[in-house]
C-alpha positions as CSV (number, residue, x, y, z in Angstrom):
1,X,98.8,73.9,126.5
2,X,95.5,73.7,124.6
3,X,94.1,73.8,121.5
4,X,91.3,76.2,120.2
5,X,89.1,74.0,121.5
6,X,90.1,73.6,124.7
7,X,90.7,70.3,124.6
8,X,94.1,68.6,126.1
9,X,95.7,66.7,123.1
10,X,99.0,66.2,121.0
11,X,99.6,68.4,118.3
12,X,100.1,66.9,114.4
13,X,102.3,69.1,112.0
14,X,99.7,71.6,110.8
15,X,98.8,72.3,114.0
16,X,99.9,75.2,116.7
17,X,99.3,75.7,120.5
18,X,97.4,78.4,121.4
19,X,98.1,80.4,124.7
20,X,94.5,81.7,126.9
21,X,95.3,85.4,125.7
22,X,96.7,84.6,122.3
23,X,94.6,85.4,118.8
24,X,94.6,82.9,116.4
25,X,97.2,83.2,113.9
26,X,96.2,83.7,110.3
27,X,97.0,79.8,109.5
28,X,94.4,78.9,112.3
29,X,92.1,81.9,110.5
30,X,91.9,80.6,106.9
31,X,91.8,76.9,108.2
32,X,89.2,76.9,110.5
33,X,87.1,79.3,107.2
34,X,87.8,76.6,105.2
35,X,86.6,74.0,107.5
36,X,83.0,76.0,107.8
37,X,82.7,77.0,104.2
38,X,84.4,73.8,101.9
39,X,86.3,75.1,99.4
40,X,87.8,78.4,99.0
41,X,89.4,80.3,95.8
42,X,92.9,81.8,95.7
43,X,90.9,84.6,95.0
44,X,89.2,84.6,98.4
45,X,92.4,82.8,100.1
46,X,94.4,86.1,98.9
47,X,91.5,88.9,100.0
48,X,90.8,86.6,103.6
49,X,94.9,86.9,104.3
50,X,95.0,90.7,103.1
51,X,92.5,91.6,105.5
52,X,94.0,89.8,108.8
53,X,97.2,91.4,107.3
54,X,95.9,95.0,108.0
55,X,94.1,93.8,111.5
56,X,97.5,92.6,112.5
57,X,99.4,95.2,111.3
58,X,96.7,98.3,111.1
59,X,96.4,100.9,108.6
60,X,99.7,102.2,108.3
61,X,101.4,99.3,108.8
62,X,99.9,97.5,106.2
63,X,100.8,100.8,104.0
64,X,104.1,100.5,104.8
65,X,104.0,96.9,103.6
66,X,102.6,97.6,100.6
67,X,105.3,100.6,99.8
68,X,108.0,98.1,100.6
69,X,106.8,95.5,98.3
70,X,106.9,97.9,95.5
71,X,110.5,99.0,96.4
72,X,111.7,95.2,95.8
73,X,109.7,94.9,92.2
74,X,110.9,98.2,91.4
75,X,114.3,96.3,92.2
76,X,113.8,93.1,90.5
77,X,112.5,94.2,87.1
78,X,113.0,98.5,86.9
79,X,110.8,101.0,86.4
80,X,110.6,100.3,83.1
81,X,108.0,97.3,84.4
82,X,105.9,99.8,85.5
83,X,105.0,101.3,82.2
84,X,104.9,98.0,80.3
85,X,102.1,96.7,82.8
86,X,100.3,100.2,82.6
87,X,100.6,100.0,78.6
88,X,99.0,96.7,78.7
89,X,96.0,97.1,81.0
90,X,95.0,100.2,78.8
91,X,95.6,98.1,75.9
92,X,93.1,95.5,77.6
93,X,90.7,98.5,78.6
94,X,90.8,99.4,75.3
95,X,89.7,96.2,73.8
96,X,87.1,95.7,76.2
97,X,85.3,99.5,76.0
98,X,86.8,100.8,73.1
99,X,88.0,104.6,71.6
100,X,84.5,105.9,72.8
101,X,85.6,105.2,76.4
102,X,89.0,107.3,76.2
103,X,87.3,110.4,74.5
104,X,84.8,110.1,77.7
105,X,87.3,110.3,80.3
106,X,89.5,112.5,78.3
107,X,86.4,115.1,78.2
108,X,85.7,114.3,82.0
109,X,89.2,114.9,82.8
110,X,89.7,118.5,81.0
111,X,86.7,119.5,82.7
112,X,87.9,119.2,85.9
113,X,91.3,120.8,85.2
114,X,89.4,123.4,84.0
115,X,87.3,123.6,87.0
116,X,90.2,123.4,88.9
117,X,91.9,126.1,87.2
118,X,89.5,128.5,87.7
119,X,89.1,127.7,91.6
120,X,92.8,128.6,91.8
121,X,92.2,132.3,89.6
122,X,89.2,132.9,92.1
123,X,91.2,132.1,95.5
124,X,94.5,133.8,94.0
125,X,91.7,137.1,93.3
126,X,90.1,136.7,96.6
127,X,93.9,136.2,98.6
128,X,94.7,140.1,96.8
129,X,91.7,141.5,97.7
């Protein structure tokens, strides 16, 4: 067998065959990134991995993956979790931009309903007519 490089040579514990055909797993990814860049970030670690993820498992597989993963926190700590974590990243919005911030968005957001509403009346008119 041999290795990415082509080379003929033993294989130490971190280490995994490649066939001709084969893509490089997403261990052989991140290290050889690592090896051309230095250092890396969990940060950029966590993005790099997500993104061979969705290669590997395309766009609706990688939804599916996503789905599933909330299914099991859902499981582990209820859907009261959900609205804890929501109550604090508004509390953290909050703090950061302030009550001007909410009246914004809450003006923003009654516009559009209202536009919305009145796109409905207009198709629901034009439907009858």
């Amino acid at each position: 067998m041999q290795r990415e490089t082509g080379e003929m040579a033993e294989f130490g514990p971190t280490e995994t065959p490649l066939l001709e055909a084969e893509e490089p797993t997403l261990r052989q990814a991140g290290t050889a990134a690592v090896a051309e860049g230095g250092e890396m970030t969990v940060r950029e670690a966590g993005r790099r991995g997500g993104d061979q993820r969705r290669q590997l498992l395309g766009s609706a597989g990688y939804s599916e993956l996503g789905k599933k993963g909330g299914r099991a926190t859902k499981e582990r700590y209820g859907a009261a979790f959900y609205s804890e974590i929501g109550r604090r990243g508004g509390m953290a919005v909050f703090n950061e931009r302030g009550p001007e911030f909410f009246a914004e968005i809450g003006r923003k957001g009654g516009a559009r309903v209202r536009e919305l509403i009145a796109q409905g009346k207009r198709a629901a008119e034009a439907a009858s007519e």
